[in-house]
C-alpha positions as CSV (number, residue, x, y, z in Angstrom):
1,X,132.5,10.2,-73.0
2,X,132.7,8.2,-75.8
3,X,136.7,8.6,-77.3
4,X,135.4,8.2,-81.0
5,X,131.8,10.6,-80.1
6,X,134.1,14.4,-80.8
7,X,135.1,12.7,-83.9
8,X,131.8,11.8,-85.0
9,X,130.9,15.2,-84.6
10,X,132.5,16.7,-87.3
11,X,131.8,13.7,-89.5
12,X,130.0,15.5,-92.3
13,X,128.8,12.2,-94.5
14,X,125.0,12.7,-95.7
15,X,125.7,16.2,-95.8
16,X,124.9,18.4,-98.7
17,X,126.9,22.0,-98.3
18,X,126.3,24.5,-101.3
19,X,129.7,27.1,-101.4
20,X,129.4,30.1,-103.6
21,X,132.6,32.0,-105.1
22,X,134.2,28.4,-104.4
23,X,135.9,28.6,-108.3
24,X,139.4,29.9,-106.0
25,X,140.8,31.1,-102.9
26,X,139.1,30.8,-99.4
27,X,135.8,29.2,-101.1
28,X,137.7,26.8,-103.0
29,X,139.6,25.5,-99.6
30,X,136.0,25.7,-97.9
31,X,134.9,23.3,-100.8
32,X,137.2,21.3,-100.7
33,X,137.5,20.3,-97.0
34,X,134.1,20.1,-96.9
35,X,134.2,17.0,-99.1
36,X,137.1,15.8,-97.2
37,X,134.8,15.0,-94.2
38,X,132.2,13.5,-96.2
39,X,129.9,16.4,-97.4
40,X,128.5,16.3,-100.9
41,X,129.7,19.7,-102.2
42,X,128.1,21.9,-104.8
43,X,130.5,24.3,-106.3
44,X,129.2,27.4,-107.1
45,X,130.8,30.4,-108.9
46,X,129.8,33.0,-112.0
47,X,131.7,30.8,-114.7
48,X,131.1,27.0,-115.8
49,X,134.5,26.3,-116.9
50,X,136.2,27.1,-113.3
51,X,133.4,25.2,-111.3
52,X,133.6,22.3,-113.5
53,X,137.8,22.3,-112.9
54,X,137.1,22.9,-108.4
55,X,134.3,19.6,-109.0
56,X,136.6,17.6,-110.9
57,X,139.6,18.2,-108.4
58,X,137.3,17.5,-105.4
59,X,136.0,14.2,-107.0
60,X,139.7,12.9,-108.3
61,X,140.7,13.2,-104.3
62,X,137.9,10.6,-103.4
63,X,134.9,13.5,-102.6
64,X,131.4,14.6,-104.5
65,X,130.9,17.5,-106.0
66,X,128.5,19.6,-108.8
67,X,129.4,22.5,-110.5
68,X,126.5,25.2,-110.7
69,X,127.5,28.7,-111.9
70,X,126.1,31.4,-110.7
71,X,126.2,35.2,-110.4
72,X,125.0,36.2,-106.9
73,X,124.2,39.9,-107.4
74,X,121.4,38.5,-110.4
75,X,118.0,36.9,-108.6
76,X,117.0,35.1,-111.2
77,X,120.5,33.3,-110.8
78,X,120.7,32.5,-107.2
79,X,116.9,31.2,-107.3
80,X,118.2,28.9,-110.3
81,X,120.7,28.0,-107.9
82,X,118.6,26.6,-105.0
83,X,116.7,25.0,-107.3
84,X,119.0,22.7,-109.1
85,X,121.2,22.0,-106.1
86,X,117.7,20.7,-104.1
87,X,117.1,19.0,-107.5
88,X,120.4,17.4,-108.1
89,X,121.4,16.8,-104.5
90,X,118.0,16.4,-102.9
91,X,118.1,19.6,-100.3
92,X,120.6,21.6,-99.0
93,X,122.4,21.2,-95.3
94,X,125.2,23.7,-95.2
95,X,125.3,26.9,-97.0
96,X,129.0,29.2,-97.2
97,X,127.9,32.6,-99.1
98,X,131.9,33.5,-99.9
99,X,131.3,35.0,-102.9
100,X,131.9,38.9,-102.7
101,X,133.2,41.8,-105.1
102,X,134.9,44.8,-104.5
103,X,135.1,46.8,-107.5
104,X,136.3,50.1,-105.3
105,X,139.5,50.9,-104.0
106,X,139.7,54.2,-102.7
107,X,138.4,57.2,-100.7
108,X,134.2,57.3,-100.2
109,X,133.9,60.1,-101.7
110,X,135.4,59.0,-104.5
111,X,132.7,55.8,-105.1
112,X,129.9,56.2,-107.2
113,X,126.8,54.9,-106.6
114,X,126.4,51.8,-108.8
115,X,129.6,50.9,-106.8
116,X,128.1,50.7,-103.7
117,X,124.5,49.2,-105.3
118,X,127.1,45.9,-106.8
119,X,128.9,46.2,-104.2
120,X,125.8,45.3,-101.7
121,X,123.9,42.7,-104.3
122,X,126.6,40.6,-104.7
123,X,127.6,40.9,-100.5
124,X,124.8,41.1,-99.1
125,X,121.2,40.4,-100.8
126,X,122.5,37.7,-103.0
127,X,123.5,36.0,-99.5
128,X,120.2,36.6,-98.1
129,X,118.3,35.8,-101.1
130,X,119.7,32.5,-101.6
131,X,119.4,31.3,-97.7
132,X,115.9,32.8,-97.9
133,X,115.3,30.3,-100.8
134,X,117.0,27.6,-99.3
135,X,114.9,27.8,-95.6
136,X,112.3,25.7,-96.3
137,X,114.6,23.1,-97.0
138,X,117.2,22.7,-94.3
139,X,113.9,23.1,-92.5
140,X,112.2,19.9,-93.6
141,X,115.6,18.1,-93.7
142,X,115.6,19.0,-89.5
143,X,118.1,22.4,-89.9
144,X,121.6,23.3,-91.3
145,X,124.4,25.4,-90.8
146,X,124.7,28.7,-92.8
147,X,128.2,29.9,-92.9
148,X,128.7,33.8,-94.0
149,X,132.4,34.9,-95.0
150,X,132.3,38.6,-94.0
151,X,135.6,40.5,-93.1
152,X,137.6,41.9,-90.3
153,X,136.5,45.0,-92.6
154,X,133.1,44.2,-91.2
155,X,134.6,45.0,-87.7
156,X,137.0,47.9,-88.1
157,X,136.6,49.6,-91.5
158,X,139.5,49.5,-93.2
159,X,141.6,52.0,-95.0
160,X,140.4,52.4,-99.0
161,X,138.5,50.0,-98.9
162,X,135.2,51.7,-97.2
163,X,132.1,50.2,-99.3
164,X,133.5,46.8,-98.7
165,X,133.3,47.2,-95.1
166,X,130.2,48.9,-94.9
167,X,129.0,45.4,-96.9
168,X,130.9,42.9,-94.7
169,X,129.4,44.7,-91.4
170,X,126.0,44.5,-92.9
171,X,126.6,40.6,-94.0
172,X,127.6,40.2,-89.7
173,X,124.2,41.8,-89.1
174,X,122.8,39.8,-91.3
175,X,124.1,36.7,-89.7
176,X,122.7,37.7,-86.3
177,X,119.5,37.8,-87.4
178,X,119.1,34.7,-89.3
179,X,120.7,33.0,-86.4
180,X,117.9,34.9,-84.2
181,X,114.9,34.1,-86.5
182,X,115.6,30.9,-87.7
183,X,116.8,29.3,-84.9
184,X,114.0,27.6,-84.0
185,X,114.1,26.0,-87.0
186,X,117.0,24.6,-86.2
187,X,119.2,26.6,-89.0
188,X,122.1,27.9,-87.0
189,X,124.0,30.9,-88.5
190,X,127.7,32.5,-88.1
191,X,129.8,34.5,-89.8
192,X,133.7,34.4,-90.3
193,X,135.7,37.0,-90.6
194,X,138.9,36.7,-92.2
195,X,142.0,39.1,-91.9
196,X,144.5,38.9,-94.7
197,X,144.4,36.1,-96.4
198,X,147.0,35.0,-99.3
199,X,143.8,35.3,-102.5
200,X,143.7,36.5,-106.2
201,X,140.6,39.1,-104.2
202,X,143.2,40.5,-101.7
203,X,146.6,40.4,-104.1
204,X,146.0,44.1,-103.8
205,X,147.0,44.2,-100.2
206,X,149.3,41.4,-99.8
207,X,151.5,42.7,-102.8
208,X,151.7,46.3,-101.3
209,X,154.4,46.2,-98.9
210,X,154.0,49.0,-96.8
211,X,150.2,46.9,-95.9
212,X,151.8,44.0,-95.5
213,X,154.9,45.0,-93.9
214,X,152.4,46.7,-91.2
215,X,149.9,43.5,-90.7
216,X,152.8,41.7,-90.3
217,X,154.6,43.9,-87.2
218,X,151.2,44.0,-85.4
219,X,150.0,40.4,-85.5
220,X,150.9,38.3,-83.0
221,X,151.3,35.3,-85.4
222,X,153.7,36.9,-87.8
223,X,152.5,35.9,-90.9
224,X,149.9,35.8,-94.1
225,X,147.0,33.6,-93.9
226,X,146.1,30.9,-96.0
227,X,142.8,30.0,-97.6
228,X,142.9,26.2,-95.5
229,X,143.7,28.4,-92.3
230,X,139.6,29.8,-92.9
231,X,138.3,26.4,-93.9
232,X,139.4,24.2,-90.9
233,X,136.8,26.8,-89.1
234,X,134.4,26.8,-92.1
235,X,134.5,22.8,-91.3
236,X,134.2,23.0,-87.7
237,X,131.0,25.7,-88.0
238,X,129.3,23.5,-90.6
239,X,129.5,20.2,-88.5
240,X,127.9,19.1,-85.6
241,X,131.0,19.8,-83.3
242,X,129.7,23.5,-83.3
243,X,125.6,22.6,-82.5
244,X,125.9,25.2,-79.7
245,X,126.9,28.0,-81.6
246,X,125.1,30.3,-83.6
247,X,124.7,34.5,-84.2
248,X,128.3,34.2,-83.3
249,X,131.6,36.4,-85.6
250,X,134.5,34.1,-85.5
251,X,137.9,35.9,-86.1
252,X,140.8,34.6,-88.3
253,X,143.4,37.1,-88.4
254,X,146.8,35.7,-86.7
255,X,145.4,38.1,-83.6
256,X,145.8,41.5,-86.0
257,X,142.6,42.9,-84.3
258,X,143.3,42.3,-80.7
């Protein structure tokens, strides 16, 4: 084998990924090294102002970026989306749906039901809406990578926070079939499921100690993830180095789930 062929692999230049809730946190990082092996980035979030500051901190550092705001629980929105990233950029390669809500913290019998119906637009049809939209595409331009950020919520429902795990194991079921359907157009599909992770979305967990205290004794690596811990994979799912891989849930929790 070629020393310099792995490398290649996860060379992203020519790319154009499209990273939704990237205005902070884990989709920011995901943004960000995506443009750091090459990919031309759009930025993608509900306000202008924040997706404008991520684009112009990607592009000081050498990358390319656009800002395009977007709510993904509104249609109309994510079909704007697709349509002026393919119109700016020229078609879309990669696509990370990161952006989630969770408006619920507490019991389910406590959540109402336009809870749970934001709760699923935003995580879950917005994601399919948008990668429905963008199929044609990434199927012209010869396939792409489609990158869903679900939750080790998705796999063990977790305490209070009920809705957003019901979501989160719908958005891994989700995955599975678009990696199932669309495979053949060559559009792979996975889903990453991050434990916790040091965000403004989970300050709710990491600043309770009791949680934290208890993540902490049961994971094997001892500590509170980062948002770049989730986008080295994000970078290795979207490249070339993972072309084998598809319909698969990839873990990032320091081992709290074993």
């Amino acid at each position: 084998m070629d020393e310099n062929s792995l490398r290649r692999r996860f060379d992203l230049q020519g790319k154009v990924a499209l990273v939704t809730g990237a205005s902070k946190g884990i989709g920011e990082a995901i943004a960000s090294g995506l443009a750091d092996f090459g990919a031309t980035v759009v930025v993608s979030s509900r306000r202008q102002e924040a997706v404008d500051e991520v684009a112009a901190r990607i592009v000081e550092r050498g990358g390319q970026a656009h800002a395009i705001a977007a709510h993904m629980g509104d249609p109309a929105q994510v079909s704007a989306l697709v349509e002026a990233a393919n119109r700016q950029c020229g078609g879309l390669d990669i696509i990370v749906n990161n952006a989630a809500t969770n408006p619920v913290f507490g019991p389910l019998v406590n959540a109402d039901d336009a809870a749970f119906a934001k709760i699923m637009a935003v995580n879950v049809q917005g994601p399919l809406a948008l990668c429905r939209q963008a199929l044609p595409g990434m199927r012209q331009r010869g396939g792409g990578s489609i990158i869903n950020i679900s939750s080790v919520g998705g796999l063990h429902p977790e305490r209070m926070l009920g809705l957003y795990s019901v979501s989160k194991s719908a958005l891994i079921s989700l995955t599975k079939v678009m990696a199932r359907e669309w495979g053949g157009a060559g559009v792979r599909a996975n889903a990453i499921c991050p434990g916790l992770i040091k965000t403004k979305f989970s300050r709710a967990l990491w600043e309770n100690e009791q949680i934290l205290r208890q993540a902490l004794e049961h994971a094997p690596i001892s500590r509170i993830g980062t948002p770049e811990d989730i986008a080295g994979l994000a970078v290795f799912l979207a490249s070339d180095a993972s072309a084998y891989c598809t319909g698969a849930v990839w873990v990032a929790d320091g081992g709290l789930t074993i």
